[in-house]
N, CA, C and O atoms as CSV, one atom per row, in Angstrom:
chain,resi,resn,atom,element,x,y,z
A,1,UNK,N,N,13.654,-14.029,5.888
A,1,UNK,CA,C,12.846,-13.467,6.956
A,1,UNK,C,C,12.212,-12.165,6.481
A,1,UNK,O,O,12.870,-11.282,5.931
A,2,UNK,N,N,10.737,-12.077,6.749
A,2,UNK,CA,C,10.008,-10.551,6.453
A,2,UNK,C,C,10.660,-9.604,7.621
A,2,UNK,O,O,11.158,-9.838,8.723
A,3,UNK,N,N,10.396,-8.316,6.781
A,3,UNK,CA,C,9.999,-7.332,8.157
A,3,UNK,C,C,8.935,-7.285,8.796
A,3,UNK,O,O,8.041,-8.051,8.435
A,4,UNK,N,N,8.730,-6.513,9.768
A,4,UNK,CA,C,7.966,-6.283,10.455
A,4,UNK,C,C,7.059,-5.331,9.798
A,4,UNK,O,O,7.580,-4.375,9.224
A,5,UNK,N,N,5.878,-5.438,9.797
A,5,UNK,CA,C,4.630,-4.244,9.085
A,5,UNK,C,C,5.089,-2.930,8.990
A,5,UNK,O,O,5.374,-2.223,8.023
A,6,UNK,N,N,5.106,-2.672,10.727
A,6,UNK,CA,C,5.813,-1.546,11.205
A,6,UNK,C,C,6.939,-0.506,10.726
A,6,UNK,O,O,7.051,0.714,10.602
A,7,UNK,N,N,8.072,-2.200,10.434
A,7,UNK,CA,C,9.375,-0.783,9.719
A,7,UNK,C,C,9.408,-1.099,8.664
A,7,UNK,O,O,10.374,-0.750,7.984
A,8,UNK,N,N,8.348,-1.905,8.085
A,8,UNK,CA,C,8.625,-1.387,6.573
A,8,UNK,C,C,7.560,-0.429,6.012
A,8,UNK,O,O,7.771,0.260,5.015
A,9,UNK,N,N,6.673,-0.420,6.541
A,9,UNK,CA,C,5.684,1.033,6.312
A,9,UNK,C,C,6.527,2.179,6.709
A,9,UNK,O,O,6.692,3.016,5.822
A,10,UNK,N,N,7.139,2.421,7.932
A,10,UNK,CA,C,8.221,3.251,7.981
A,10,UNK,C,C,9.223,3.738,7.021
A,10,UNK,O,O,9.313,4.858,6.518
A,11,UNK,N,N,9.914,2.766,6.867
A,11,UNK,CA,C,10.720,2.426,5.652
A,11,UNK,C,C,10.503,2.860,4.187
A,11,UNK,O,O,11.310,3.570,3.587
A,12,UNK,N,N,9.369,2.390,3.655
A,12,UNK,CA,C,8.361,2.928,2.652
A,12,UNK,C,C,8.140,4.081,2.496
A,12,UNK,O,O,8.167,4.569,1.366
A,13,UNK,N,N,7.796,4.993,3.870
A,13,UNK,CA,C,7.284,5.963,3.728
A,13,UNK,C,C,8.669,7.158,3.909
A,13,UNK,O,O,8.741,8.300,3.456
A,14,UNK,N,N,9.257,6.706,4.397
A,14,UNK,CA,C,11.365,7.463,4.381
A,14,UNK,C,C,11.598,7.606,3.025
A,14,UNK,O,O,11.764,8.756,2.618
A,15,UNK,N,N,11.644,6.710,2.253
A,15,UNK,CA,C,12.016,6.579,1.124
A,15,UNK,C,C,11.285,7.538,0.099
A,15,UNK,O,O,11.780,8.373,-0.658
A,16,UNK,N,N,9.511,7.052,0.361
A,16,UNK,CA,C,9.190,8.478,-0.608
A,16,UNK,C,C,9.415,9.516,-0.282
A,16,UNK,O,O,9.816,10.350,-1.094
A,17,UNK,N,N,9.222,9.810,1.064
A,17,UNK,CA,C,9.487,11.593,1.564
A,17,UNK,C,C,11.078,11.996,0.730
A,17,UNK,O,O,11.042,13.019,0.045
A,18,UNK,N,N,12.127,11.396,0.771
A,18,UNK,CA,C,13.253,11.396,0.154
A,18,UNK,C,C,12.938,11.644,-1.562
A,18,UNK,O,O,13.609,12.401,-2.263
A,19,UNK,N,N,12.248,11.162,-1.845
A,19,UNK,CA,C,11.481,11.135,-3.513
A,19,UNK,C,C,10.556,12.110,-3.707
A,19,UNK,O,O,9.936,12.155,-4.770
A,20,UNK,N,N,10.352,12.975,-2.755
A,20,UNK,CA,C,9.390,14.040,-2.792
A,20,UNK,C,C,7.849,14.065,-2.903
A,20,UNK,O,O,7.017,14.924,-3.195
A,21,UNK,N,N,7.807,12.280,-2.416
A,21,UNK,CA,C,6.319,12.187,-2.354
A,21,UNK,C,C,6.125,11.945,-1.140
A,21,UNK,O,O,6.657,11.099,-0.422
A,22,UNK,N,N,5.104,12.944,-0.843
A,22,UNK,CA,C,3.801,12.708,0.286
A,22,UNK,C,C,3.636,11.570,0.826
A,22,UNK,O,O,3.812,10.688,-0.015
A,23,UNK,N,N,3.383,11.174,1.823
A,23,UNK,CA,C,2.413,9.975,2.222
A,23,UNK,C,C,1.964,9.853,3.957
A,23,UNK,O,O,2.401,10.391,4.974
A,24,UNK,N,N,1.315,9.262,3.794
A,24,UNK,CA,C,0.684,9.156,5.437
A,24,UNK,C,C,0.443,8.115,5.930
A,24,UNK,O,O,-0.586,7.897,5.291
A,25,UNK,N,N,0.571,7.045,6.724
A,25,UNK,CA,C,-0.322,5.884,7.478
A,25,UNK,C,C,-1.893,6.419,7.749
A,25,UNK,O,O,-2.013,7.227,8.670
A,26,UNK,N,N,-2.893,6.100,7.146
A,26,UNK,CA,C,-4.212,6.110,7.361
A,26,UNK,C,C,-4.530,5.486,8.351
A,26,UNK,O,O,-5.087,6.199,9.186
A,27,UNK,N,N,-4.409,4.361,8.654
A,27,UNK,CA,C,-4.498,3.391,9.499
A,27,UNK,C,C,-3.568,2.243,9.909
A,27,UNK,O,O,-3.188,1.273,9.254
A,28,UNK,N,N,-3.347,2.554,10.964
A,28,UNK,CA,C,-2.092,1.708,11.568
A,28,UNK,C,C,-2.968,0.662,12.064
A,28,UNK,O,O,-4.078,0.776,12.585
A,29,UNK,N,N,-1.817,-1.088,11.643
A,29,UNK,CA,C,-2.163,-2.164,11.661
A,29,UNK,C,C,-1.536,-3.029,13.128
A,29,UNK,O,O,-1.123,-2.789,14.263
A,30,UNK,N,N,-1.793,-4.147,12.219
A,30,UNK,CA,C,-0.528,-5.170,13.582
A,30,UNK,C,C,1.063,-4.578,13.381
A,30,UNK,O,O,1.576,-4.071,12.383
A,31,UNK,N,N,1.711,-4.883,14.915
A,31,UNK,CA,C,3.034,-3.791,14.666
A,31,UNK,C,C,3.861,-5.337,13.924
A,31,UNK,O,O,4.943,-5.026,13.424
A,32,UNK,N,N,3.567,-6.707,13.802
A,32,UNK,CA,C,4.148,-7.687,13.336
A,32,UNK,C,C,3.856,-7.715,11.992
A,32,UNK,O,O,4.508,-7.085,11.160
A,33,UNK,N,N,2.693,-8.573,11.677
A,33,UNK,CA,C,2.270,-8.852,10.407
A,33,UNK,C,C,0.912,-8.303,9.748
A,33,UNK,O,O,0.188,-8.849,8.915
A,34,UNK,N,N,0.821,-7.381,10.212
A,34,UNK,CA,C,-0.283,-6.669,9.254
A,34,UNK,C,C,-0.421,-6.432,8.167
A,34,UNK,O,O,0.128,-5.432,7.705
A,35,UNK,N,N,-1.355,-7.424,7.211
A,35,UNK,CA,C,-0.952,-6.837,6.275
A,35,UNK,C,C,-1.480,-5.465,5.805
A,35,UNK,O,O,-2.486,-4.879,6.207
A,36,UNK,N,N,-0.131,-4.877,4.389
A,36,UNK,CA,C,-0.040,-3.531,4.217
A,36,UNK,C,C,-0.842,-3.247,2.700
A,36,UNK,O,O,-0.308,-3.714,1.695
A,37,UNK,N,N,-2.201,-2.432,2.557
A,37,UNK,CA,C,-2.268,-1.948,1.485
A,37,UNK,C,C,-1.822,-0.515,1.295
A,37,UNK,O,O,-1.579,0.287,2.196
A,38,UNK,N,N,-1.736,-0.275,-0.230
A,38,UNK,CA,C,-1.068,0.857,-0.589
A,38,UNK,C,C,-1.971,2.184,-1.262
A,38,UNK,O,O,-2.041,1.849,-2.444
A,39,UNK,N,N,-2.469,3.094,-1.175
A,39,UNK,CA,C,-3.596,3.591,-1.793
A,39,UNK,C,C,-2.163,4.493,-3.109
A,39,UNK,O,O,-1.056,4.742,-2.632
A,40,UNK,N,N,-2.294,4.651,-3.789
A,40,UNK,CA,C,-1.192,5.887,-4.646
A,40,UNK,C,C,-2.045,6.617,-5.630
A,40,UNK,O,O,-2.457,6.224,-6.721
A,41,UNK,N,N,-2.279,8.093,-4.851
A,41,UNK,CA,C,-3.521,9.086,-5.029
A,41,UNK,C,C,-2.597,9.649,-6.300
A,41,UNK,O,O,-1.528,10.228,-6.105
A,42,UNK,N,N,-3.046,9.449,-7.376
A,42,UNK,CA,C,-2.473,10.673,-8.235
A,42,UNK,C,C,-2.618,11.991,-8.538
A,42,UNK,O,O,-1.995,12.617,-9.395
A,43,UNK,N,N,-3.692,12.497,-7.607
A,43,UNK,CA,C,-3.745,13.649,-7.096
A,43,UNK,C,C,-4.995,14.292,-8.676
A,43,UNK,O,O,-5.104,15.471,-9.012
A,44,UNK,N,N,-5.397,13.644,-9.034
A,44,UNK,CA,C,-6.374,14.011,-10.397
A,44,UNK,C,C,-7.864,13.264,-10.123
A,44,UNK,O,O,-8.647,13.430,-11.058
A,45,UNK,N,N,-8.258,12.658,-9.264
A,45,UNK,CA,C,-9.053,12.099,-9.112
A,45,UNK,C,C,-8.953,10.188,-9.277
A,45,UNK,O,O,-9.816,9.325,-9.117
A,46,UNK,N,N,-7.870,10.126,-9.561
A,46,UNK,CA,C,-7.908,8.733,-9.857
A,46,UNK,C,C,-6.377,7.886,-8.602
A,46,UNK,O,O,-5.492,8.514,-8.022
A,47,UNK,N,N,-6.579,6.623,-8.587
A,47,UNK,CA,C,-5.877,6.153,-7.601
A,47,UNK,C,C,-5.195,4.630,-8.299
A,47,UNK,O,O,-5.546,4.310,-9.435
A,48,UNK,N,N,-4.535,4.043,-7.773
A,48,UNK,CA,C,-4.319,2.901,-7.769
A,48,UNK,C,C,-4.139,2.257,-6.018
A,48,UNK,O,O,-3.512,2.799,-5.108
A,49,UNK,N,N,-5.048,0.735,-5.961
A,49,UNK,CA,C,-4.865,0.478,-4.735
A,49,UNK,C,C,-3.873,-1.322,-4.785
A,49,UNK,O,O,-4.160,-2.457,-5.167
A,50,UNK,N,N,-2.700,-0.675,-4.180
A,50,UNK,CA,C,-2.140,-1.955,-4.146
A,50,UNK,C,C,-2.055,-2.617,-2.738
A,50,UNK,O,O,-1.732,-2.169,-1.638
A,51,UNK,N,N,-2.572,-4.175,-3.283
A,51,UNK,CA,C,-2.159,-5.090,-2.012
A,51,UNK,C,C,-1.389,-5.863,-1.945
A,51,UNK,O,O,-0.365,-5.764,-2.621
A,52,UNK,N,N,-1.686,-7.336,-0.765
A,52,UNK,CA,C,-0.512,-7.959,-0.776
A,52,UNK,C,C,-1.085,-9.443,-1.962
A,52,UNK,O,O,-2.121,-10.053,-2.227
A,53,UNK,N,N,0.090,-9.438,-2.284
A,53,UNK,CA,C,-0.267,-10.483,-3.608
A,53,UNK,C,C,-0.333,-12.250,-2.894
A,53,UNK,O,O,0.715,-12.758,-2.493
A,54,UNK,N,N,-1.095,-12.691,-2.854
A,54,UNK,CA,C,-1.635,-14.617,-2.793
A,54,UNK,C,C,-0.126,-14.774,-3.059
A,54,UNK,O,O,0.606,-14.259,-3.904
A,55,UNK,N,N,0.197,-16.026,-1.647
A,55,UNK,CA,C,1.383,-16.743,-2.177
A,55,UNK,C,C,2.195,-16.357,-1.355
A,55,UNK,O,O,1.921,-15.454,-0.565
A,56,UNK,N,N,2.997,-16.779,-1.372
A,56,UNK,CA,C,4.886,-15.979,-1.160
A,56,UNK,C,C,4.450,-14.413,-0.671
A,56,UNK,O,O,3.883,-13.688,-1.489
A,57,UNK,N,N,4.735,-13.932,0.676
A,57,UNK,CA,C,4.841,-12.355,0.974
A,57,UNK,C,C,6.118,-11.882,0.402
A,57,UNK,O,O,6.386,-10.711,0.668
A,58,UNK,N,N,7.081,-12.617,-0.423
A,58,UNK,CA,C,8.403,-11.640,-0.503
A,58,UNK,C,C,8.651,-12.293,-1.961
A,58,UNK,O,O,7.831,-13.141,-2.312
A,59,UNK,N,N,9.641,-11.991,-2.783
A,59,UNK,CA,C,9.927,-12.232,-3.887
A,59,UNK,C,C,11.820,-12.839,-3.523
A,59,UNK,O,O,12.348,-12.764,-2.413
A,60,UNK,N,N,12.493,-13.392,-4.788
A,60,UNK,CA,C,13.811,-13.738,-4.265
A,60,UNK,C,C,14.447,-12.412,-3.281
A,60,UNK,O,O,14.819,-12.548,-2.115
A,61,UNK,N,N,14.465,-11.111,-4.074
A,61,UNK,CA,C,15.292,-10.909,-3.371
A,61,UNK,C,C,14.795,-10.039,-1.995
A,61,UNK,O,O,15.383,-8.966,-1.857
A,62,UNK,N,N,13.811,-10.366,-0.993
A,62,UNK,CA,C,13.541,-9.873,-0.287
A,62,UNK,C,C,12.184,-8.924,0.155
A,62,UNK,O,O,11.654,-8.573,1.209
A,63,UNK,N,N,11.928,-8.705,-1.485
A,63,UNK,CA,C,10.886,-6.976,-1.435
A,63,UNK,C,C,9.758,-7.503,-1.669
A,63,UNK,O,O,9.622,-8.306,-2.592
A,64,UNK,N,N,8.538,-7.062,-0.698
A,64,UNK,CA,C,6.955,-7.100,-0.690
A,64,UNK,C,C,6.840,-7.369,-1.940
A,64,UNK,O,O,7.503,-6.965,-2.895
A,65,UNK,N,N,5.796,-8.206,-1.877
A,65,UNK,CA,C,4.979,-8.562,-3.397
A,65,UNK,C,C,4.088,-7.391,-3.127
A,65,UNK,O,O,4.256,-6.850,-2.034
A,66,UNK,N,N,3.105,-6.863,-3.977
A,66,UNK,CA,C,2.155,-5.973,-4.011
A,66,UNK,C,C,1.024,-6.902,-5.703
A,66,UNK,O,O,1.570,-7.635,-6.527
A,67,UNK,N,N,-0.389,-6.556,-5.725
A,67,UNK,CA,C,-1.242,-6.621,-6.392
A,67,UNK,C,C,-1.955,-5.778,-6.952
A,67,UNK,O,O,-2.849,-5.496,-6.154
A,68,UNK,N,N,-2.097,-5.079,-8.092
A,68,UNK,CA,C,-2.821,-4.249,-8.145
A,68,UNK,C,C,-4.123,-4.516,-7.852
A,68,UNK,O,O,-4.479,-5.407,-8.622
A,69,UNK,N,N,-5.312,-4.093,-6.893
A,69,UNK,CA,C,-6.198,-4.436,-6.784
A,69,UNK,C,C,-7.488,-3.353,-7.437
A,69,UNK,O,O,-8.549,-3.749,-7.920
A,70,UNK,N,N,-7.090,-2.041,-7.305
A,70,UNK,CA,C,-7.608,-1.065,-8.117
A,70,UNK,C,C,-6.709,-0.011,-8.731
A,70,UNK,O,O,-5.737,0.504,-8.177
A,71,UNK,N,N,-7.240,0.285,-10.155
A,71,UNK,CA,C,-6.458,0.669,-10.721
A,71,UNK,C,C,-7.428,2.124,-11.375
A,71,UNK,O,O,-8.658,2.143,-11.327
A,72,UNK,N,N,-6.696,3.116,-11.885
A,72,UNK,CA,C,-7.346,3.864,-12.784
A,72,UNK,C,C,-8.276,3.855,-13.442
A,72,UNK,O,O,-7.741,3.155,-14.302
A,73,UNK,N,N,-9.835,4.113,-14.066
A,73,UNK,CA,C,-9.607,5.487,-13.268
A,73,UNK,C,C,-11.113,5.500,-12.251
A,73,UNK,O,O,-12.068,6.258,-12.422
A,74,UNK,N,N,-10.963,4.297,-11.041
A,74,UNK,CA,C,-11.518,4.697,-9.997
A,74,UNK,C,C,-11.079,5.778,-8.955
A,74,UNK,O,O,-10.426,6.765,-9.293
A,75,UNK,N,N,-11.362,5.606,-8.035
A,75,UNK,CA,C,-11.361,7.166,-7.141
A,75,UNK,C,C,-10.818,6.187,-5.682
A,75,UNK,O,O,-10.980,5.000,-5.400
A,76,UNK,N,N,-10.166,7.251,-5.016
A,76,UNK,CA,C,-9.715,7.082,-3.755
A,76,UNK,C,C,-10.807,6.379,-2.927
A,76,UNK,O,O,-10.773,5.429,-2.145
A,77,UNK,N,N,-11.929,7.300,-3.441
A,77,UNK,CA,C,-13.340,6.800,-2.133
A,77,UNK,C,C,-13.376,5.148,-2.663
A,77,UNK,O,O,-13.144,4.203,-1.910
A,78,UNK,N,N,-13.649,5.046,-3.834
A,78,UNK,CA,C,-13.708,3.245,-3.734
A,78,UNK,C,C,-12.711,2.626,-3.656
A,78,UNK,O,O,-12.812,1.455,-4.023
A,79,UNK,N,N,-11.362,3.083,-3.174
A,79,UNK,CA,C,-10.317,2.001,-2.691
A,79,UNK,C,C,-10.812,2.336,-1.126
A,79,UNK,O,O,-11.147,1.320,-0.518
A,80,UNK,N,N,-10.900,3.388,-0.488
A,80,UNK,CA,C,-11.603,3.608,1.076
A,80,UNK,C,C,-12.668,2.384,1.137
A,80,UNK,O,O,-12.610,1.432,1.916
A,81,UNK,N,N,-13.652,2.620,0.143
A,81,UNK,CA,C,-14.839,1.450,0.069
A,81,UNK,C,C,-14.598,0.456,0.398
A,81,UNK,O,O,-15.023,-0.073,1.425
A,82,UNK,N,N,-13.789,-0.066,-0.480
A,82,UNK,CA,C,-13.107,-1.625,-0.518
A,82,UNK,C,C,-12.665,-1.806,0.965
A,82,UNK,O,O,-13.184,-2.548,1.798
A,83,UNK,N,N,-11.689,-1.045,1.108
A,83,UNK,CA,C,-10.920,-1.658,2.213
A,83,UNK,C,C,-11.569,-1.300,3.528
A,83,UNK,O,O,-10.953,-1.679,4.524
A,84,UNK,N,N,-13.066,-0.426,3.784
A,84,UNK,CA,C,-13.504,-0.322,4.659
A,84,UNK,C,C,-14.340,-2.075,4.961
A,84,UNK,O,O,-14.407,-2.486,6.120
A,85,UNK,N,N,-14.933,-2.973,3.735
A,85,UNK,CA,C,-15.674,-4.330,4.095
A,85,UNK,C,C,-14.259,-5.368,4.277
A,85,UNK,O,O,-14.375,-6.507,4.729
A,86,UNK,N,N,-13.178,-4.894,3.934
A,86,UNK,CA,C,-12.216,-5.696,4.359
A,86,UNK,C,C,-11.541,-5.501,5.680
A,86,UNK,O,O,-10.937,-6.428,6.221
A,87,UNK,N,N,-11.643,-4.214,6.247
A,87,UNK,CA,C,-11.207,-4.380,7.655
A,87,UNK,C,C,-12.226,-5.048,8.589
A,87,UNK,O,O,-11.906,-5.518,9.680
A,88,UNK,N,N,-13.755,-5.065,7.979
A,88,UNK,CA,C,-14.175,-6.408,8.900
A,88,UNK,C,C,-13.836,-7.580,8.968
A,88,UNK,O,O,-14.220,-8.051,10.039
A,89,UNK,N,N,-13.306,-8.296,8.360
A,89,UNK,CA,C,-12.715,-9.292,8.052
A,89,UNK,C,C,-11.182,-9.379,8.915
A,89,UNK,O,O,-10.970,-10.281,9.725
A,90,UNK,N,N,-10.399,-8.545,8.674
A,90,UNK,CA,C,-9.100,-8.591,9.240
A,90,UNK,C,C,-8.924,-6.967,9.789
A,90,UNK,O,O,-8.902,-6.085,8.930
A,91,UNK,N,N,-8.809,-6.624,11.129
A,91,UNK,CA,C,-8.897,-5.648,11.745
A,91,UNK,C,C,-7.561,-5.483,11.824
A,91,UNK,O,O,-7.210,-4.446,12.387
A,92,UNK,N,N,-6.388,-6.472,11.273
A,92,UNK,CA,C,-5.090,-5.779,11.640
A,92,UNK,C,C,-4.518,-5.090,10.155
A,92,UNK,O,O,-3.329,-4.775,10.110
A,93,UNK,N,N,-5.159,-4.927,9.271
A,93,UNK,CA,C,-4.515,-4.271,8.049
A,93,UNK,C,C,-4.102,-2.706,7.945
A,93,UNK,O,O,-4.595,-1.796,8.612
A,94,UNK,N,N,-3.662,-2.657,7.519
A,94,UNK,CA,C,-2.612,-0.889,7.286
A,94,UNK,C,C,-2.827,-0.780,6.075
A,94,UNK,O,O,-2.752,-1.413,5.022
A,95,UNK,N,N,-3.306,0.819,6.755
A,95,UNK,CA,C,-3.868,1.363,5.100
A,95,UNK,C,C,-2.513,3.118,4.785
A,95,UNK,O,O,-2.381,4.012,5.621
A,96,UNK,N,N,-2.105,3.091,4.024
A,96,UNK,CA,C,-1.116,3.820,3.693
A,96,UNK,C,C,-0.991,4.357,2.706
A,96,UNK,O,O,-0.736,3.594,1.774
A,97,UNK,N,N,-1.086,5.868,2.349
A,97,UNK,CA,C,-1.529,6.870,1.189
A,97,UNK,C,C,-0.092,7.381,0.618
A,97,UNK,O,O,0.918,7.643,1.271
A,98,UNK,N,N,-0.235,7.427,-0.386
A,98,UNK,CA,C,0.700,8.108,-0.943
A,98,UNK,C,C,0.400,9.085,-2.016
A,98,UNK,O,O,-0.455,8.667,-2.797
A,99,UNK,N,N,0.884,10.327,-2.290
A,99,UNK,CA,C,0.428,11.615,-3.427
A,99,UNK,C,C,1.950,11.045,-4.382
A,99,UNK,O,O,3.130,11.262,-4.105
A,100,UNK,N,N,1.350,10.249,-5.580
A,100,UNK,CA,C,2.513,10.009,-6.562
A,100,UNK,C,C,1.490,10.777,-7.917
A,100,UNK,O,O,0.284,10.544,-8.004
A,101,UNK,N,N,2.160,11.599,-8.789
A,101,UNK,CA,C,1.385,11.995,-9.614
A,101,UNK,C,C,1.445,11.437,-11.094
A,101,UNK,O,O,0.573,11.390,-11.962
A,102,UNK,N,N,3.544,10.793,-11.087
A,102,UNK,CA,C,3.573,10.455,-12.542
A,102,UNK,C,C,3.508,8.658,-12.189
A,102,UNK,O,O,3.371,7.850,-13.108
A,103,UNK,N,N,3.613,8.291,-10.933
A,103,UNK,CA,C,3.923,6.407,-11.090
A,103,UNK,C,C,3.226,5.991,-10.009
A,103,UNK,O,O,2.070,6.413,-9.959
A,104,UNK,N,N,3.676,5.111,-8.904
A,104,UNK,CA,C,3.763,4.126,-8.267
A,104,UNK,C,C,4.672,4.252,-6.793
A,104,UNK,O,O,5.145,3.310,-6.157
A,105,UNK,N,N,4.751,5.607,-6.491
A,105,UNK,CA,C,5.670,5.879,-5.390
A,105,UNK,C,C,6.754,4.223,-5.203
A,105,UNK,O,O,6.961,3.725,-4.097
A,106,UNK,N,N,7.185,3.752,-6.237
A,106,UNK,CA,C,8.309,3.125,-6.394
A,106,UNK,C,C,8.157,1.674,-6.422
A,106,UNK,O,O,9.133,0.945,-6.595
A,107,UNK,N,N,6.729,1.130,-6.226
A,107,UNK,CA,C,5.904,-0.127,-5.915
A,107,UNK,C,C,5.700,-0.874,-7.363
A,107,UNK,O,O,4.786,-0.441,-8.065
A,108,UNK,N,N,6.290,-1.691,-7.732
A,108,UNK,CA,C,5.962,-2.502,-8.694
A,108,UNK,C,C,5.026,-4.012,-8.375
A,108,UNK,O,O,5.301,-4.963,-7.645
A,109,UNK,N,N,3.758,-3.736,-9.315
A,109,UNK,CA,C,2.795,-4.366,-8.818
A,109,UNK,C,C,3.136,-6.063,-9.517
A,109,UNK,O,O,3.285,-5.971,-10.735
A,110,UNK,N,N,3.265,-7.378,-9.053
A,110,UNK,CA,C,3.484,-8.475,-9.650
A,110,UNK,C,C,2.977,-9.034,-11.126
A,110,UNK,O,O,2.544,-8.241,-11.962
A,111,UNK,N,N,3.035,-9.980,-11.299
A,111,UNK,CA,C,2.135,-10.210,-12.748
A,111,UNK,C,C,0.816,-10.441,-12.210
A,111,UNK,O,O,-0.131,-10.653,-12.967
C-alpha cells in the first residue's frame, strides 16, 4: 500500500529539516494521490528536478520511485517552466523545494 501524497511530502520534508536541509511545499496537490515532484535547488544556480518514475509508484521495499527529469546545470526557472505546462495537464501535482547543496536531500533517482 502507498502513502498518501500528503504524509509523505510531510514526511519528506521532517526528515530533511532533521538533515539540515531547507525545504518548502510550493504547491500543494491531491491530499490522496498527487503526484509529487521534487525540485533540489543547490543553491549555485543549478537544480535537479525529480519525478515520479513510469511503472510501479513504489519499489520492493516500499519507497517512492523518483526520475531524474532535470538535471544540472539547468536552473530552477526551467524546472518552474516545465512543471508550469504540466500542471495543465494534471492540476493535482505537488511541487516541493528543497536547498540540498552537496546531494539529493536523500532521493535516489531510479535507473
Amino acid at each position: 500500500m502507498r502513502l498518501k501524497s500528503a504524509i509523505w511530502v510531510s514526511a519528506f520534508l521532517r526528515r530533511c529539516m532533521v538533515q539540515g536541509i531547507f525545504g518548502a511545499v510550493v504547491k500543494k496537490g491531491a491530499e490522496e494521490a498527487g503526484a509529487v515532484h521534487v525540485i533540489v535547488n543547490h543553491l549555485d544556480g543549478t537544480c535537479h528536478m525529480l519525478g515520479p518514475a513510469p511503472g510501479e509508484a513504489c519499489d520492493e521495499a516500499g519507497e517512492r520511485r523518483f526520475i531524474a527529469e532535470i538535471a544540472p546545470p539547468r536552473s530552477a526557472a526551467d524546472a518552474m517552466a516545465l512543471l508550469q505546462r504540466r500542471m495543465r495537464f494534471d492540476p493535482d501535482l505537488w511541487i516541493v523545494e528543497v536547498e540540498d547543496r552537496k546531494g539529493m536531500a536523500g532521493l535516489e533517482p531510479c535507473a
